[in-house]
N, CA, C and O atoms as a MOPAC input file, in Angstrom:
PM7 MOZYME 1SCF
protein

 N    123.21200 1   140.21700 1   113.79000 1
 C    122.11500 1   139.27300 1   113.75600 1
 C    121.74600 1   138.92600 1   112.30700 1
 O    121.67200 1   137.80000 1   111.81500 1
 N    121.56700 1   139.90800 1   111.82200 1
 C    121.51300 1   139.91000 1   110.04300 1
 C    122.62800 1   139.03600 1   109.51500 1
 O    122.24500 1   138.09400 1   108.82100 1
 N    123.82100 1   139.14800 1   109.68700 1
 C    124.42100 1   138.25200 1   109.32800 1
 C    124.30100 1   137.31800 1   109.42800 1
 O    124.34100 1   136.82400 1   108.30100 1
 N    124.05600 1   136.14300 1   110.60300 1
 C    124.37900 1   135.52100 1   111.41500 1
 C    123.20500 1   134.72200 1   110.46200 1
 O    123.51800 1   133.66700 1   109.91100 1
 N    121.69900 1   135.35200 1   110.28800 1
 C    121.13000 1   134.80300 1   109.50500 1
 C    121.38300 1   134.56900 1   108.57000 1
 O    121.30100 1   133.35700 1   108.37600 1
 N    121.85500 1   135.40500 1   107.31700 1
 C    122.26800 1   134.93900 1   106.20700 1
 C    123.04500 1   134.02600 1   105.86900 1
 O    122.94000 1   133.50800 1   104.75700 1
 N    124.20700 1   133.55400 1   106.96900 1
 C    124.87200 1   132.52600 1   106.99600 1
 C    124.23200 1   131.71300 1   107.14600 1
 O    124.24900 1   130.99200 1   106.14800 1
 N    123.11600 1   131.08700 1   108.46500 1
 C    122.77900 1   130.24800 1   108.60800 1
 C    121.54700 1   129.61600 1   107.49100 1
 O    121.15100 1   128.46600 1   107.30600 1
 N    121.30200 1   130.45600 1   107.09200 1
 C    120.34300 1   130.36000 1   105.59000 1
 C    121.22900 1   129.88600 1   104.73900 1
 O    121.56100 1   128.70400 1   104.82400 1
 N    121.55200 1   130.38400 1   104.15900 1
 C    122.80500 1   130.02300 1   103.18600 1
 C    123.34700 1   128.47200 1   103.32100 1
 O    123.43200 1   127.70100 1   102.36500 1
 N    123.77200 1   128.08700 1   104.96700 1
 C    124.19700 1   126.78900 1   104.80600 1
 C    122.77600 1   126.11000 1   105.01500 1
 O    122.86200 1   124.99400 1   104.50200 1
 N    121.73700 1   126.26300 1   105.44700 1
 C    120.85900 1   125.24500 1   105.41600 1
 C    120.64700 1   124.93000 1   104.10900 1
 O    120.57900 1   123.74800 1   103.77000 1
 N    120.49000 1   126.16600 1   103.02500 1
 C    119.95300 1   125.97600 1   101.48800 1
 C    120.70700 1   124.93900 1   101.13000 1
 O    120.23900 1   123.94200 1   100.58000 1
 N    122.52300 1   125.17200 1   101.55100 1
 C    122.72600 1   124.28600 1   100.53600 1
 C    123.10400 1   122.63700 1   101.34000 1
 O    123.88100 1   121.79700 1   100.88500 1
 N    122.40000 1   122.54100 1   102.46000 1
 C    122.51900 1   121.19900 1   103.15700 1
 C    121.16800 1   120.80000 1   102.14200 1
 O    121.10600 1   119.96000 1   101.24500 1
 N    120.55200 1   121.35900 1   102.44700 1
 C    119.24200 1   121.45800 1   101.98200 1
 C    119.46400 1   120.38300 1   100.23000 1
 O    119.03200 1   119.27300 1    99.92000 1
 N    120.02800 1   121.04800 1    99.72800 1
 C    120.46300 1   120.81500 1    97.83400 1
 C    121.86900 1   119.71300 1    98.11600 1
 O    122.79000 1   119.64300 1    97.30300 1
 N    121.84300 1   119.18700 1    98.94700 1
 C    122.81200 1   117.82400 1    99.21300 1
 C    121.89200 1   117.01900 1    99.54700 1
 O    121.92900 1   115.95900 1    98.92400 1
 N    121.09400 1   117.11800 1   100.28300 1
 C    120.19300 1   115.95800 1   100.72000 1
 C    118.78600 1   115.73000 1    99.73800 1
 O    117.84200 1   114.94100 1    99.73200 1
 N    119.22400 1   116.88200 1    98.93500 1
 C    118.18300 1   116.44400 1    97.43500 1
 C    118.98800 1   115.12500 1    96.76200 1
 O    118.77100 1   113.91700 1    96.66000 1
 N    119.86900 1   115.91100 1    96.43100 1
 C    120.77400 1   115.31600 1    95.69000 1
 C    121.03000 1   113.76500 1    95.98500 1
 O    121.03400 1   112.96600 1    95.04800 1
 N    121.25000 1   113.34200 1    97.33800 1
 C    121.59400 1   112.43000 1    97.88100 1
 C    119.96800 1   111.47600 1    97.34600 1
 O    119.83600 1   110.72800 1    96.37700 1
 N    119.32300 1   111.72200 1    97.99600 1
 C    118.19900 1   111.21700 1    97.45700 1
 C    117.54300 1   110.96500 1    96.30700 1
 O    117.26000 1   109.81700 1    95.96600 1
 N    117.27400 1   111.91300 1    95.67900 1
 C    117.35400 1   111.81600 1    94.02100 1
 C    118.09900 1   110.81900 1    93.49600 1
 O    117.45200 1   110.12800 1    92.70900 1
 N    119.54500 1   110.39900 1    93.68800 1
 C    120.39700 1   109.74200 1    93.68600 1
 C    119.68100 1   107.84000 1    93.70000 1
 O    119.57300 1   106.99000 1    92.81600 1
 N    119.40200 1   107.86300 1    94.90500 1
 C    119.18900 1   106.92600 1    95.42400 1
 C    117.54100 1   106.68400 1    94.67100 1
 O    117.31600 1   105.49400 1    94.44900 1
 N    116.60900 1   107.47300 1    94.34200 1
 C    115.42400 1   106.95300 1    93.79700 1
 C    115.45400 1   106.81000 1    92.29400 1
 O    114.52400 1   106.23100 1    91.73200 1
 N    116.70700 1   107.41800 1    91.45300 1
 C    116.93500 1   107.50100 1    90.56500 1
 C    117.58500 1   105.40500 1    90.10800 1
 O    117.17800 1   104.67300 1    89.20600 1
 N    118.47000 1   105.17300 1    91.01000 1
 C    118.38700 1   103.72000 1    90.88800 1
 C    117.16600 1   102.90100 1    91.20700 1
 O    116.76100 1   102.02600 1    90.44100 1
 N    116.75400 1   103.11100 1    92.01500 1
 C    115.70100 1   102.41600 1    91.94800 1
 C    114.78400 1   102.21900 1    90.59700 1
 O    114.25400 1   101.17700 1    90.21200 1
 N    114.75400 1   103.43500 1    90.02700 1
 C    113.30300 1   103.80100 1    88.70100 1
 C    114.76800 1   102.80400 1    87.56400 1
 O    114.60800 1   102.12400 1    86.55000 1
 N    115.71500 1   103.05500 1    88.12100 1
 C    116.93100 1   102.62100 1    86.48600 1
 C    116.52400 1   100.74200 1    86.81900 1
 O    116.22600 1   100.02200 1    85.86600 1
 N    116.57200 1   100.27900 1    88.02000 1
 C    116.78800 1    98.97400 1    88.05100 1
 C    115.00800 1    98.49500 1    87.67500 1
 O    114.93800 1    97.38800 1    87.14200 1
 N    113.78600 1    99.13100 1    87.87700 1
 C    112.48700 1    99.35300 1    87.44200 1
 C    112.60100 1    99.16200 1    85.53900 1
 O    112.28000 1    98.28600 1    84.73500 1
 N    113.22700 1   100.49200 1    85.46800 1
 C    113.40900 1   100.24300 1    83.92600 1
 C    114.14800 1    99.16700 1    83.20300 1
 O    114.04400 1    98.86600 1    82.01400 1
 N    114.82500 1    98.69700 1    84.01400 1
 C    115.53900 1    97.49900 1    82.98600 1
 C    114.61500 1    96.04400 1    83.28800 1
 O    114.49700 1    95.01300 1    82.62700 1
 N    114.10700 1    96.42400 1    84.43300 1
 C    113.21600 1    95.03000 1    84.31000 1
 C    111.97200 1    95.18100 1    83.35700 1
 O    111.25800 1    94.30800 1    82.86400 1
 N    111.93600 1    96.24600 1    83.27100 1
 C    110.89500 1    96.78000 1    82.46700 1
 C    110.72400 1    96.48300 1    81.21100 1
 O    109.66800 1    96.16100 1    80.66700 1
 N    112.21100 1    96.63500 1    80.54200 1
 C    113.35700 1    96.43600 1    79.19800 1
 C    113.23600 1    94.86600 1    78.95200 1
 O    112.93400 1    94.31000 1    77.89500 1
 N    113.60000 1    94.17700 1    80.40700 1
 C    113.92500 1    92.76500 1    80.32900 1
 C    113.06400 1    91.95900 1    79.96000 1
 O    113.24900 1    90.97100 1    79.24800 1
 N    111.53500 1    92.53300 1    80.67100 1
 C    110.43800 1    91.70100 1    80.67600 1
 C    109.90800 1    91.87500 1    78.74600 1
 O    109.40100 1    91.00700 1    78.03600 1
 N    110.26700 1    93.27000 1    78.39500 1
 C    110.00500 1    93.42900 1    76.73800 1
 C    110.39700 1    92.14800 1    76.08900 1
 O    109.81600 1    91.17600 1    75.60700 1
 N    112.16500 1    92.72300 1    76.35700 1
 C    112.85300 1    91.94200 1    75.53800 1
 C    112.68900 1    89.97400 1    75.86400 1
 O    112.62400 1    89.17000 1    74.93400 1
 N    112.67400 1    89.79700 1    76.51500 1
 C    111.40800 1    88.65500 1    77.15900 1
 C    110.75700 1    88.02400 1    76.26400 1
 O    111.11700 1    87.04300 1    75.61300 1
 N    109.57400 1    88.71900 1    76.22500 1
 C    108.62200 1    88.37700 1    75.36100 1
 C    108.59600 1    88.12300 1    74.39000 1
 O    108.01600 1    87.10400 1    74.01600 1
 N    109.47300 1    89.28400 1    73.22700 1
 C    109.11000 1    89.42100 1    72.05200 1
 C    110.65800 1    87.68500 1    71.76900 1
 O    110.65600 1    86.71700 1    71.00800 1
 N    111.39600 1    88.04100 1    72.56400 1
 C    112.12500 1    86.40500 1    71.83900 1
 C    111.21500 1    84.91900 1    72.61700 1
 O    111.15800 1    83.84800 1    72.01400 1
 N    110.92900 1    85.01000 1    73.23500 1
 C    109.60400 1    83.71100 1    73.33500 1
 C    109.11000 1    83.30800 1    72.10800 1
 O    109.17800 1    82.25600 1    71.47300 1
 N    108.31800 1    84.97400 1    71.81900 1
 C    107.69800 1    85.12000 1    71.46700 1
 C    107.77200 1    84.01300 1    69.69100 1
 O    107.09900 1    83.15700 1    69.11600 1
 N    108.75000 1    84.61100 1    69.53600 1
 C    110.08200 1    84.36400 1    68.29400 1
 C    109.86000 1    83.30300 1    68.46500 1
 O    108.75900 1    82.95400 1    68.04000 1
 N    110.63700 1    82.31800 1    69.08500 1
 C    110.91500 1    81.06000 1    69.63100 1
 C    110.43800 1    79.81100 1    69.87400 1
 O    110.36600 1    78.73600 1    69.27900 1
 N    110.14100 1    80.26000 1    70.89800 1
 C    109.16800 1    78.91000 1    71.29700 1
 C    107.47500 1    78.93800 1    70.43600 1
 O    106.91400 1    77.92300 1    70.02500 1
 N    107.00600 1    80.13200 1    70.34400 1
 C    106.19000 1    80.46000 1    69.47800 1
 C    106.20300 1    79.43900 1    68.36500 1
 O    105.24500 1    78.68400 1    68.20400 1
 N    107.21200 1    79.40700 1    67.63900 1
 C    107.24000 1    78.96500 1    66.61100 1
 C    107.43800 1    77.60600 1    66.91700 1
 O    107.14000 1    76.76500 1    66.07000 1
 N    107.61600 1    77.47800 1    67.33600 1
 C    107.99900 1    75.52600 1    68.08600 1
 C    106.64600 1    74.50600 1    68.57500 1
 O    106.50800 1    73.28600 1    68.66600 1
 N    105.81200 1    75.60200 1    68.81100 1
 C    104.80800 1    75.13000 1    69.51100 1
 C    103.90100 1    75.28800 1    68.84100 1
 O    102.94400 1    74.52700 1    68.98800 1
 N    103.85700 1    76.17000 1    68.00400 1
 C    102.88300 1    76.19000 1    67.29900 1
 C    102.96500 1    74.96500 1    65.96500 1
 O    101.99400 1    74.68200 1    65.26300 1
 N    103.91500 1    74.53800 1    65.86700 1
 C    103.91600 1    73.60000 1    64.78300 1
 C    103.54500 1    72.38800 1    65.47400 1
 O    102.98400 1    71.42200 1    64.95800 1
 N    103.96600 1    72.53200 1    66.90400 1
 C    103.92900 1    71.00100 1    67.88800 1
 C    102.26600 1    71.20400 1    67.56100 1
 O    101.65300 1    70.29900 1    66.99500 1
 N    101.67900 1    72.30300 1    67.91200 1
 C    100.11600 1    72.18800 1    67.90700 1
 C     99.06500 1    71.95700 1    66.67300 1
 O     97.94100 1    71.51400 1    66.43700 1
 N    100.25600 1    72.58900 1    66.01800 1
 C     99.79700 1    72.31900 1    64.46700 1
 C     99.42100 1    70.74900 1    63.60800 1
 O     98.69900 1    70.44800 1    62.65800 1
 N    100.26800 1    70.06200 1    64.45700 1
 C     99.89200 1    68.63200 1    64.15900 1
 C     98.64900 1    68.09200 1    64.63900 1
 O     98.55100 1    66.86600 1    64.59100 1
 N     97.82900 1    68.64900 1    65.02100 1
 C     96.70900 1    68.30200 1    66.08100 1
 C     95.32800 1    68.94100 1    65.68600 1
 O     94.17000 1    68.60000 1    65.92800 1
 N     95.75100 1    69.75800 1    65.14600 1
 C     95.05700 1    70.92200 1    64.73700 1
 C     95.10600 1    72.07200 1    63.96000 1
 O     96.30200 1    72.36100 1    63.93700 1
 N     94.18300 1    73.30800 1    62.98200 1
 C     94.41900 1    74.04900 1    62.39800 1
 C     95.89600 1    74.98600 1    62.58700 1
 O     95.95700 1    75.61800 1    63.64100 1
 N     97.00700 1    75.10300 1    61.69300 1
 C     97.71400 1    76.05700 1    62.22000 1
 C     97.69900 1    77.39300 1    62.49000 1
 O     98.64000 1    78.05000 1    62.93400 1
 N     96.37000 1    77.86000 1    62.15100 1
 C     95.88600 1    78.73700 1    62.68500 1
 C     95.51900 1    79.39900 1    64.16200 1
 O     95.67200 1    80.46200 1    64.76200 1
 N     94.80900 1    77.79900 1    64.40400 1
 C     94.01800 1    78.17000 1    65.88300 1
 C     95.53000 1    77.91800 1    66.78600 1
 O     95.54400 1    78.40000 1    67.91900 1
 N     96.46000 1    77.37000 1    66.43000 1
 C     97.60800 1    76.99500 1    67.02800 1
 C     98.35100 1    78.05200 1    67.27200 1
 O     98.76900 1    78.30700 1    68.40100 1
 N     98.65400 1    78.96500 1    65.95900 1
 C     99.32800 1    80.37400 1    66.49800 1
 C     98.52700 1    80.97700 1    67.25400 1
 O     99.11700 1    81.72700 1    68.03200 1
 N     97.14800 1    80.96800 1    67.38500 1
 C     96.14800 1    82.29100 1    68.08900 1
 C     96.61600 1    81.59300 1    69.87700 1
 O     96.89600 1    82.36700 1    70.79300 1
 N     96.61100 1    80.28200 1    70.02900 1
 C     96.57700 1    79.67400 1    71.32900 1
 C     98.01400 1    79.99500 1    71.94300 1
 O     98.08400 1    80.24700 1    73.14600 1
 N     99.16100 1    79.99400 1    71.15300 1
 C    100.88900 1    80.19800 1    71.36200 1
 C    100.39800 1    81.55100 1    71.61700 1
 O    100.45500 1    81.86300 1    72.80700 1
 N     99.92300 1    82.45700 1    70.81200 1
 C    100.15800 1    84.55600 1    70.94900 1
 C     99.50300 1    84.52200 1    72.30100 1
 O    100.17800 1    85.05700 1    73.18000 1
 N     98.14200 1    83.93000 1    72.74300 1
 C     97.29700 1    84.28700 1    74.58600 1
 C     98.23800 1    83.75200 1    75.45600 1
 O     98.44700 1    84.44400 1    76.45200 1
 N     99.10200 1    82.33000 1    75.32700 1
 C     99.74100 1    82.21500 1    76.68700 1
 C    101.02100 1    82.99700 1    76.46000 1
 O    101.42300 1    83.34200 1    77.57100 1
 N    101.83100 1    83.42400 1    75.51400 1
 C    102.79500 1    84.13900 1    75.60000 1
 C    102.39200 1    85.48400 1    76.12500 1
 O    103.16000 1    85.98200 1    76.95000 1
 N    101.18100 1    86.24300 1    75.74600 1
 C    100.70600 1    87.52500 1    75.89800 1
 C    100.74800 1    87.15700 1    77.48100 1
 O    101.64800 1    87.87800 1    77.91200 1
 N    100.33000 1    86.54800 1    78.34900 1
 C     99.75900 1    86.20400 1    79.70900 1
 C    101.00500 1    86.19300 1    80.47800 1
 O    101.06200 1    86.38400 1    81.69300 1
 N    101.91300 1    85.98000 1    79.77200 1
 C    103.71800 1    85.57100 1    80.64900 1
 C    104.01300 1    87.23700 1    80.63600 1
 O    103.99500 1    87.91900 1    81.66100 1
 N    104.28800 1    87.76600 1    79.27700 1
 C    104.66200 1    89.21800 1    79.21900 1
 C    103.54500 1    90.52400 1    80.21900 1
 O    104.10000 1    91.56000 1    80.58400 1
 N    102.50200 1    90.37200 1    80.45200 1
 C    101.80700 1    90.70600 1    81.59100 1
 C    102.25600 1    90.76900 1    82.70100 1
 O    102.48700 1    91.69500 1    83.47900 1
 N    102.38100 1    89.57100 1    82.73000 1
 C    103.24900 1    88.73900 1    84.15900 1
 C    104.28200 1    89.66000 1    84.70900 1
 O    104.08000 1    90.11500 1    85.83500 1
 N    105.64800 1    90.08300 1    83.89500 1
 C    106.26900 1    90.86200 1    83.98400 1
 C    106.35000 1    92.26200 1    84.03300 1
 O    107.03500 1    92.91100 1    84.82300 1
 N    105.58400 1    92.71600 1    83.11000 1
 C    105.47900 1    94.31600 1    83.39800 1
 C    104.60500 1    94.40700 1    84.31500 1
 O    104.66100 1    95.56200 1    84.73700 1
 N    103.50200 1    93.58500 1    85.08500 1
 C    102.97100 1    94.23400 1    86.42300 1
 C    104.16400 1    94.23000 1    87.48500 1
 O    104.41300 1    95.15600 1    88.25800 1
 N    104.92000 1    92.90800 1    87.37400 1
 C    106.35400 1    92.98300 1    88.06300 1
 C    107.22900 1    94.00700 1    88.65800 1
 O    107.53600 1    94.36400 1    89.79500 1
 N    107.64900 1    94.50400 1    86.85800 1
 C    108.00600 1    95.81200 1    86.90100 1
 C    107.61300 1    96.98700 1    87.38600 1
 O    108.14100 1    97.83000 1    88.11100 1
 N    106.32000 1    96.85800 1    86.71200 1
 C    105.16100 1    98.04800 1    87.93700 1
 C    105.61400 1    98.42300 1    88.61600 1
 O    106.32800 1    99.42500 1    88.65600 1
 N    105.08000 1    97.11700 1    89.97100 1
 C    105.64200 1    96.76000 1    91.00500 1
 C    106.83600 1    97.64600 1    91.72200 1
 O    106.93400 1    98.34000 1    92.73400 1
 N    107.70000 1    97.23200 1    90.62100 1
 C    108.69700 1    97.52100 1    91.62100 1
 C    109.16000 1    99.08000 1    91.05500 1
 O    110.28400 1    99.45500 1    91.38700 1
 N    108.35700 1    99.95300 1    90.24500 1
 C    108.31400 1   100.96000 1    90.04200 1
 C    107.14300 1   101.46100 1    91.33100 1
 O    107.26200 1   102.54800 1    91.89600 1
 N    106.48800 1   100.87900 1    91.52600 1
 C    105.64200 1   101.70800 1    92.73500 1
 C    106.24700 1   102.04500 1    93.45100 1
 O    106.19000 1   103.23600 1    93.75700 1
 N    107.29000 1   101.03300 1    94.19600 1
 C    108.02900 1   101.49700 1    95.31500 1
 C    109.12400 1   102.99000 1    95.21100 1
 O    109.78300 1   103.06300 1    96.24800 1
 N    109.32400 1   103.70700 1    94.60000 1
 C    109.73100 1   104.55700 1    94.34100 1
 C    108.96900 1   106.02100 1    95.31800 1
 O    107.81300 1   106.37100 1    95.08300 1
 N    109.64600 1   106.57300 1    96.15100 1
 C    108.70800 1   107.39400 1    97.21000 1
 C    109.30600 1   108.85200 1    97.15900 1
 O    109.01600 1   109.76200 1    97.93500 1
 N    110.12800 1   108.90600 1    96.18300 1
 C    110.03600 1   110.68600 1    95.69200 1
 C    111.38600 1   110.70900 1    96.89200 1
 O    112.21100 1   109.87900 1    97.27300 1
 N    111.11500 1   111.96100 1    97.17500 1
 C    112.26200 1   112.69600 1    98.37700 1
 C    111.59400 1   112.96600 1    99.51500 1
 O    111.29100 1   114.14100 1    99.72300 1
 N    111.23300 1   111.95500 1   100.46800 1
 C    110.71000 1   111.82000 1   101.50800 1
 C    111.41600 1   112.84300 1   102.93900 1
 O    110.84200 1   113.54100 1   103.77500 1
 N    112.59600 1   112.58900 1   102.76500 1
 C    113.28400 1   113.29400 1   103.59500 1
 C    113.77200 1   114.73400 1   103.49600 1
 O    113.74800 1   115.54500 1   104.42200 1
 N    114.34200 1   115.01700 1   101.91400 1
 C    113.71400 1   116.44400 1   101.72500 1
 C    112.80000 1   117.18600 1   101.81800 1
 O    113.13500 1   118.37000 1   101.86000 1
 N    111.32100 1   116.90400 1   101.89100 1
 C    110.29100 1   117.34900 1   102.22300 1
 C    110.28400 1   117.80700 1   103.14800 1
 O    110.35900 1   119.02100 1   103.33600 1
 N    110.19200 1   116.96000 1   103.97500 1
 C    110.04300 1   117.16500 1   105.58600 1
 C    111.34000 1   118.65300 1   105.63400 1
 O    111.22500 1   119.85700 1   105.86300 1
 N    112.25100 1   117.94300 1   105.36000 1
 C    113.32500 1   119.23600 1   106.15300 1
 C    112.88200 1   120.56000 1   105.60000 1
 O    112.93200 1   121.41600 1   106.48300 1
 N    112.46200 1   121.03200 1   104.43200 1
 C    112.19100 1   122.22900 1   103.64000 1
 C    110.82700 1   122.65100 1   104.09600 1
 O    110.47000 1   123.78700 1   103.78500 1
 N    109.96900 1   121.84800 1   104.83200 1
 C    108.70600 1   122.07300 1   105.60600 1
 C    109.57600 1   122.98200 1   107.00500 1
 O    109.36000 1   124.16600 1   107.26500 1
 N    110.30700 1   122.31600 1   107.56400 1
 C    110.70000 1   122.56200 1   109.17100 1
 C    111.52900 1   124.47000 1   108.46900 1
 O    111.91800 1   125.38500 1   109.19500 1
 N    111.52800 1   124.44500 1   107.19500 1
 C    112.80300 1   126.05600 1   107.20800 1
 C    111.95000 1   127.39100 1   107.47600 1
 O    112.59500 1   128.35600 1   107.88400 1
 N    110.22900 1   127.58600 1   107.24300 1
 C    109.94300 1   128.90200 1   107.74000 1
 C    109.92600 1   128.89600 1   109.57700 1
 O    110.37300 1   129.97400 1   109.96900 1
 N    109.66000 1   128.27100 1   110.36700 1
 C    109.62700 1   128.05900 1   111.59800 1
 C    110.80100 1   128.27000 1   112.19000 1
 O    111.01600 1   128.67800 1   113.33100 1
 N    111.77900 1   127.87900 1   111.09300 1
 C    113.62500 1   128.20700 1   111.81500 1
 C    113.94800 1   129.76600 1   111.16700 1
 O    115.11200 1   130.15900 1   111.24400 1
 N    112.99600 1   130.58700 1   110.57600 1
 C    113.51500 1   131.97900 1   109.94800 1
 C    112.77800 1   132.21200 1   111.12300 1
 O    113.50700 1   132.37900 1   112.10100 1
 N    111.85000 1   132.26400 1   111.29600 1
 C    110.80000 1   133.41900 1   112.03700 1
 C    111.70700 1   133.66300 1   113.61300 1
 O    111.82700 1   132.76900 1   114.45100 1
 N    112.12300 1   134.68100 1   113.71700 1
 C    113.24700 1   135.50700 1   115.25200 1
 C    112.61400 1   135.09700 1   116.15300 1
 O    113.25300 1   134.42300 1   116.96100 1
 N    110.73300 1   135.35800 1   116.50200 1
 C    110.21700 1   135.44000 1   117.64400 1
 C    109.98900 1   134.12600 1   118.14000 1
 O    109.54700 1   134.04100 1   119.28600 1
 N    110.27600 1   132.76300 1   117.29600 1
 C    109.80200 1   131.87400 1   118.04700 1
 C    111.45800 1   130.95200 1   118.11900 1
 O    112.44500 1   131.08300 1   117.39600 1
 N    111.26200 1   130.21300 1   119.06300 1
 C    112.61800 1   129.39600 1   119.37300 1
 C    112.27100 1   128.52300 1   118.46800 1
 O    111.14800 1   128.12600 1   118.15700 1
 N    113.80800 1   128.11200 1   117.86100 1
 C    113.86600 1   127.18100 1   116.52600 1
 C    114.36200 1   125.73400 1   117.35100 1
 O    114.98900 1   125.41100 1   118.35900 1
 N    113.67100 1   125.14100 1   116.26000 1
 C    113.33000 1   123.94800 1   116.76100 1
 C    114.58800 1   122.66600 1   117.23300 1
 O    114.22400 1   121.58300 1   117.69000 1

């Protein structure tokens, strides 16, 4: 009987450390494809930023101080780059840990204990 347990322990542990694995796996892309939008939405910004920034602010500059022209180009660029990292957020929220490992490593004292029928 002793045996019989230790075996069956033994392979649950390591079903157990596959279906981490498996999972981990799978939330680990998720947070990587999170992070590059994350990256994207940076790198984003700061060349706008560069860019059109500078384009527009001279377009505005004809009209007006080139001052108040860069301050008006930096709020709507700042407002776009926002835009994106709540995005990113976003799609970093969805990330839900090891849902299914849990559960199974909850169900393993109920399957040791002899006196009660396992589930």
């Amino acid at each position: 009987m002793f045996s019989s347990l230790s075996a069956n322990l033994s392979t649950l542990v390591r079903q157990e450390i596959q279906l981490a694995k498996a999972e981990a796996t799978a939330e680990a892309k998720k947070a990587g494809t999170g992070a590059g939008m994350m990256a994207g939405a940076a790198l984003a910004a700061v060349l706008v930023l560069l860019f059109l920034s500078m384009a527009l602010m001279w377009a505005l500059g004809s009209v007006m101080h080139l001052g108040w022209a860069a301050l008006i180009v930096a709020v709507i660029w700042a407002i776009v780059a926002a835009v994106l990292a709540l995005l990113g957020k976003k799609h970093f929220d969805r990330i839900k840990g090891l849902p299914q490992t849990q559960e199974t490593v909850q169900e393993i004292p109920p399957t040791l204990n002899p006196s009660k029928e396992t589930p």
